[in-house]
C-alpha positions in Angstrom: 18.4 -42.6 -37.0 15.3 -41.4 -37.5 14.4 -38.2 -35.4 11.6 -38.5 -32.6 8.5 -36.7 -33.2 7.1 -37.5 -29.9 7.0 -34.2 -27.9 7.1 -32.8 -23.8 4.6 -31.3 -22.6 4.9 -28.0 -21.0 6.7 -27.7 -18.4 5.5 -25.9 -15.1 8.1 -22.7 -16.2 7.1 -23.0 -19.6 3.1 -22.9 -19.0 3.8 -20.1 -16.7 5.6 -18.2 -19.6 2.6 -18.4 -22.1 0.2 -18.0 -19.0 1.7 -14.6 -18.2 2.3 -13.4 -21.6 -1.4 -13.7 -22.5 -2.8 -11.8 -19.5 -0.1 -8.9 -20.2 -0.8 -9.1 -23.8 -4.6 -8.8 -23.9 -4.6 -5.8 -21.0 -1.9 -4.4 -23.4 -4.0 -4.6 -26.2 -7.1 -3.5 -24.7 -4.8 -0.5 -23.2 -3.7 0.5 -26.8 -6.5 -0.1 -28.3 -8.0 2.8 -26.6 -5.0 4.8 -26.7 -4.8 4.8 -30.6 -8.1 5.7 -31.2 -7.4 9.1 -29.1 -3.8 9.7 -30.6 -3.4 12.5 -33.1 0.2 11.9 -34.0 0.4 9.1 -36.7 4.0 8.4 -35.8 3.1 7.6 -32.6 -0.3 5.7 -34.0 2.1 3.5 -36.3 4.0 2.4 -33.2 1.0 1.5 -31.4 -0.4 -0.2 -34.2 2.7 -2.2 -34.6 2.2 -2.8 -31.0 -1.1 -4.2 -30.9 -0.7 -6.0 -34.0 2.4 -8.2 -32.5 0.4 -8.4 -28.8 -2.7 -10.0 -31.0 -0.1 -12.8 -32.9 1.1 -13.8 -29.5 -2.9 -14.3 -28.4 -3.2 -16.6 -31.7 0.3 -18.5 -30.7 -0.4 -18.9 -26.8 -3.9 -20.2 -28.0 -2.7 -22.7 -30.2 0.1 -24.0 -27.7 -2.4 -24.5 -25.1 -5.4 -25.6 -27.5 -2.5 -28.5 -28.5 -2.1 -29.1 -24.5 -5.6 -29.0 -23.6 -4.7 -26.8 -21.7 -7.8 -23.7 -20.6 -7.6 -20.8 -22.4 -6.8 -17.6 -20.2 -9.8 -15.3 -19.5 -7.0 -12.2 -19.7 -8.6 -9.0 -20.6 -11.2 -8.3 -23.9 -12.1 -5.2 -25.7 -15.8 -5.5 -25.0 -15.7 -5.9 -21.4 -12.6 -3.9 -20.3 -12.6 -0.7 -22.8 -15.2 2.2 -23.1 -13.9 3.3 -26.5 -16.3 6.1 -26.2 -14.3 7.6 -23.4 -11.8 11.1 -24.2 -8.3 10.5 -23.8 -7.1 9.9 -20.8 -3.2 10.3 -21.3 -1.9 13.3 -23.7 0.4 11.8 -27.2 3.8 12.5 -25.3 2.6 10.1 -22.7 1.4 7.4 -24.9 5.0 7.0 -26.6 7.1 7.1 -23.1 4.6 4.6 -21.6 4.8 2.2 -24.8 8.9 2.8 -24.6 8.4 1.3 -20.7 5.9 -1.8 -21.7 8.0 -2.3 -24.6 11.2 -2.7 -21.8 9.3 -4.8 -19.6 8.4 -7.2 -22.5 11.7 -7.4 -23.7 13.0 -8.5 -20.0 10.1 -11.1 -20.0 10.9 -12.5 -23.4 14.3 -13.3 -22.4 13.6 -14.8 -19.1 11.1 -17.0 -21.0 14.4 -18.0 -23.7 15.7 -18.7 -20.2 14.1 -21.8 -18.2 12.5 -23.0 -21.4 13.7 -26.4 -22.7 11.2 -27.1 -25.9 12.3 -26.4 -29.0 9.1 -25.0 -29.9 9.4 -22.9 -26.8 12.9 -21.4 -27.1 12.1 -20.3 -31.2 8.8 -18.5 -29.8 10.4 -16.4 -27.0 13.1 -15.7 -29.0 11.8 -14.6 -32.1 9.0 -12.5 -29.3 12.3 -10.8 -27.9 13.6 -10.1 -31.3 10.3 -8.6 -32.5 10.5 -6.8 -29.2 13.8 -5.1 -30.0 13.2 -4.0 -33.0 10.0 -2.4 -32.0 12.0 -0.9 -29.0 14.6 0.6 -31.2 11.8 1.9 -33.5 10.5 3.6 -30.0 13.6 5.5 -29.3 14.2 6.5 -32.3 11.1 8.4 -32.5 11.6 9.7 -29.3 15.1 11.2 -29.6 13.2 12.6 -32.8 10.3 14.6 -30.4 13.2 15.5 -27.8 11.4 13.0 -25.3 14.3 10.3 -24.8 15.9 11.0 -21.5 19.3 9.4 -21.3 21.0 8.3 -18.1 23.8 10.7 -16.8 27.0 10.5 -18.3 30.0 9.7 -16.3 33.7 10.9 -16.9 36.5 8.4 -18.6 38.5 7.0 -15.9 42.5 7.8 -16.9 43.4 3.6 -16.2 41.8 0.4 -14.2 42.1 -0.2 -10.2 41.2 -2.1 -7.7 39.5 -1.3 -4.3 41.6 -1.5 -1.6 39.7 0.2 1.1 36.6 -1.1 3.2 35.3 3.0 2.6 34.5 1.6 -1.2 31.7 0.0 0.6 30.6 2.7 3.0 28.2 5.0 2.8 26.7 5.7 6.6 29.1 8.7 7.9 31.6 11.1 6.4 32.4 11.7 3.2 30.6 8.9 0.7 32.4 7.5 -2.4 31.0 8.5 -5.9 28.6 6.2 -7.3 29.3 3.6 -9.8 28.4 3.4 -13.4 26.1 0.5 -12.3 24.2 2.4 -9.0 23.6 5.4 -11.7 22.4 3.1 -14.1 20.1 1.0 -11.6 18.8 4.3 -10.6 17.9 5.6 -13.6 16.3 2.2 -14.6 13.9 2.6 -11.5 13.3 5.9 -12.4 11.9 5.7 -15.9 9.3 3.5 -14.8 8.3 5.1 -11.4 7.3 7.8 -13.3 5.3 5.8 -15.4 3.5 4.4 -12.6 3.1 7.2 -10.8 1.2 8.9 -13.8 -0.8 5.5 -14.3 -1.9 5.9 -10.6 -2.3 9.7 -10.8 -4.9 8.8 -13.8 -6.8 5.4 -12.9 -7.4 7.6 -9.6 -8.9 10.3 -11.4 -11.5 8.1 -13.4 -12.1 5.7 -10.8 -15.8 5.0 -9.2 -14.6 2.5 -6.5 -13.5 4.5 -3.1 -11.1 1.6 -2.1 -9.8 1.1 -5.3 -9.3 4.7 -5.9 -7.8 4.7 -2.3 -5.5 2.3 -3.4 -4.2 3.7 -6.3 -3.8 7.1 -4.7 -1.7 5.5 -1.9 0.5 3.7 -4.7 1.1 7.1 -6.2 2.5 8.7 -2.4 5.0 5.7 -2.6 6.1 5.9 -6.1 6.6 9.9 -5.6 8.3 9.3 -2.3 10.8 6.4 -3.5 11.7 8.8 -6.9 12.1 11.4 -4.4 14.7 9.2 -2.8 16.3 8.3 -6.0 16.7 11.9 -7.0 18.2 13.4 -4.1 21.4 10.5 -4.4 21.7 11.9 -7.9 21.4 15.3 -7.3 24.1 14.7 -4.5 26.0 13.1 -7.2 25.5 16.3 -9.1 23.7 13.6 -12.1 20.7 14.5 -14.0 17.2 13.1 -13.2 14.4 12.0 -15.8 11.7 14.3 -16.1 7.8 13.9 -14.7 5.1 13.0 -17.1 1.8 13.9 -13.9 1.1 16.9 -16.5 0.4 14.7 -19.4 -3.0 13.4 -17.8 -5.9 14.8 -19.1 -9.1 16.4 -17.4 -11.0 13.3 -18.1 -13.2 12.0 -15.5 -14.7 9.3 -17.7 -12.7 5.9 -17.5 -11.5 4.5 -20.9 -10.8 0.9 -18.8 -12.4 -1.5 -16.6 -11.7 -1.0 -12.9 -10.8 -4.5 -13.0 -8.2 -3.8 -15.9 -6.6 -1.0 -14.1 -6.3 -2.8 -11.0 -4.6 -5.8 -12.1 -2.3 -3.1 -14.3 -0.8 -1.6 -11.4 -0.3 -5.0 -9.1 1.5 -6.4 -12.3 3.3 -3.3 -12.4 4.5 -3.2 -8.8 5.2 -6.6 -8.9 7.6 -6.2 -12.0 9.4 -3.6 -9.8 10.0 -5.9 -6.9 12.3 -7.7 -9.4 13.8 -4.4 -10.7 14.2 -2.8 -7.7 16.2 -6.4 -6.5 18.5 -6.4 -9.5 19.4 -2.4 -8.9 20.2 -3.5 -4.6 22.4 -6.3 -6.7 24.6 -3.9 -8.1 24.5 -1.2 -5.1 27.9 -1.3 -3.2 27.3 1.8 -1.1 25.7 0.6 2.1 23.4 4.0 2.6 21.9 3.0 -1.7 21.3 -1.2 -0.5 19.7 0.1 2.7 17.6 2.7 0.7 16.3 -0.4 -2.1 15.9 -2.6 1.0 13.4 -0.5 2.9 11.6 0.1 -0.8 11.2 -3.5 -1.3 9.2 -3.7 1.7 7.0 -1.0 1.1 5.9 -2.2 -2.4 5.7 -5.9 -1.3 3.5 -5.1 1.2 1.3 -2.4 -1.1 1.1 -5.6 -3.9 -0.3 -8.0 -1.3 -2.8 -5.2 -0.4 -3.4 -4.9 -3.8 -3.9 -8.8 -4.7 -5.9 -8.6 -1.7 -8.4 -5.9 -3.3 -8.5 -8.4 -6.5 -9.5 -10.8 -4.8 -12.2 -9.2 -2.8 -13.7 -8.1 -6.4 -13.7 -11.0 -8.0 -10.4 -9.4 -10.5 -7.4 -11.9 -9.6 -7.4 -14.6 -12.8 -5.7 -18.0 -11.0 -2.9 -19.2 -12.5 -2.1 -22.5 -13.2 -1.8 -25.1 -10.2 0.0 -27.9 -9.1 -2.2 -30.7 -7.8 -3.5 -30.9 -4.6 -1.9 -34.4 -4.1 -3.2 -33.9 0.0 -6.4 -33.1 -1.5 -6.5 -36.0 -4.0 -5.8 -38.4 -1.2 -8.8 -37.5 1.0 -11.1 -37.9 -2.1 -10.2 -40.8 -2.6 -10.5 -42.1 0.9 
């Protein structure tokens, strides 16, 4: 039997996967771009070159999917209208490589949702070969960080002598007296959440710095009091835990009061961020077992759900927010008819 060529469109997950990748991809290039043009190391440049070079491919792949679907090309972010490659640096090397190592994670997690709820062939190879790319680039990343002594590694736990079970409700305590140890999987939430709080925090710390806009430099300001209150909070069940917390990176800003980006870039950068960490911060109250670590997670979620409505909000207001792809409005389509 003779196999079909006849081929699916995209589905609505699948459209949404290439959608999503281009906008991330083209800020991330126009984000690097900048950043390796300032960057004196040239280990760290190669990275960042390697970087860009795959973000650019995906652009030429998402372009040609869609071209084949008629479907509209992104607007995403551009060089020419986002980046003042004139402007200093903004961010100091060290910062550069731990803020690639945390795109580099978020990509990674994307890619393999994408593998996930696609069904097309074509679909399934791209993603996957994207999340293979990915890793190796990742493992290229930490590598050169354990080299400059800038890899921080979650806490290490002691070798339990056998296996148990739990066979008291206090396993799930955590309100009074005295609170269990954490698990391998609360510490290693933690730390997750961690890594890239800091990175937003110093994001925030810098976009405020450089931007011209008083209610978007409000905005980012107030981002940064959450994100250094919720690390606080993530550090103090550590430190009670007598574990080990990443470092701060709020020192690695530079005193450069000229923005390298688009206000609309570095908006949009941080509501993508926050909304990342809604689904992070979900998957570390997933594995939380102590009731006093799910409470701390759920109040969290609530306070960045309601700063990334405020922030879509601001988009919007500007003009920034890109639409993503719709449904029809079948309600709509009826009364045009009639």
């Amino acid at each position: 039997m003779e196999k079909s060529t006849h081929i699916v469109s995209l589905s609505s997950a699948e459209t949404a996967n290439l959608w999503t990748q281009y906008i991330n991809d083209s800020l991330s290039i126009c984000m690097l771009t900048h950043a390796v043009s300032k960057v004196k190391d040239e280990e760290i440049k190669e990275v960042l070159n390697q970087s860009i070079s795959m973000a650019q491919t995906h652009l030429s792949k998402i372009t040609d999917f869609f071209n084949r679907e008629g479907h509209p090309i992104p607007m995403g972010f551009t060089i020419e209208n986002d980046v003042n490659m004139n402007a200093p640096a903004l961010f100091t090397d060290t910062f550069v490589l731990v803020y690639i190592h945390v795109m580099t994670l978020h990509g990674m997690t994307g890619y393999a949702g994408a593998v996930g709820n696609s069904a097309r062939e074509d679909q399934i190879d791209y993603f996957t070969e994207c999340n293979l790319a990915a890793m190796k680039l990742y493992k290229r990343i930490v590598d050169l960080m354990l080299k400059k002594g800038l890899y921080t590694r979650p806490p290490n736990i002691d070798i339990a002598d056998g296996v148990d079970m739990i066979d008291q409700q206090r396993y799930m305590a955590g309100w009074f007296g005295k609170k269990r140890p954490l698990t391998a999987s609360e510490i290693s939430g933690i730390s997750y959440n961690m890594q890239k709080t800091v990175v937003k925090i110093t994001l925030e710390i810098a976009f405020g710095q450089v931007c011209k806009s008083k209610a978007v430099q409000k905005f980012f300001l107030l981002g940064k009091d959450i994100c250094e209150k919720h690390f606080s909070i993530f550090r103090d069940t550590l430190q009670k835990a007598d574990l080990s917390s990443p470092p701060t990176f709020a020192s690695e800003v530079t005193d450069s009061i000229i923005s390298p980006y688009s206000e609309k870039l570095m908006l949009n950068h941080i509501v993508l961020l926050v909304s990342a960490a809604i689904g992070f911060y979900g998957a570390g109250l997933a594995v939380s077992q102590r009731r006093d670590i799910a409470a701390d997670y759920t109040r969290m979620l609530a306070e960045i759900g309601l700063y990334a409505n405020e922030g879509a909000q601001l988009l919007i207001e500007n003009g920034w927010l890109e639409q993503p792809p719709l449904a029809h409005d079948r309600d709509g389509l009826a009364k045009r008819k009639g």
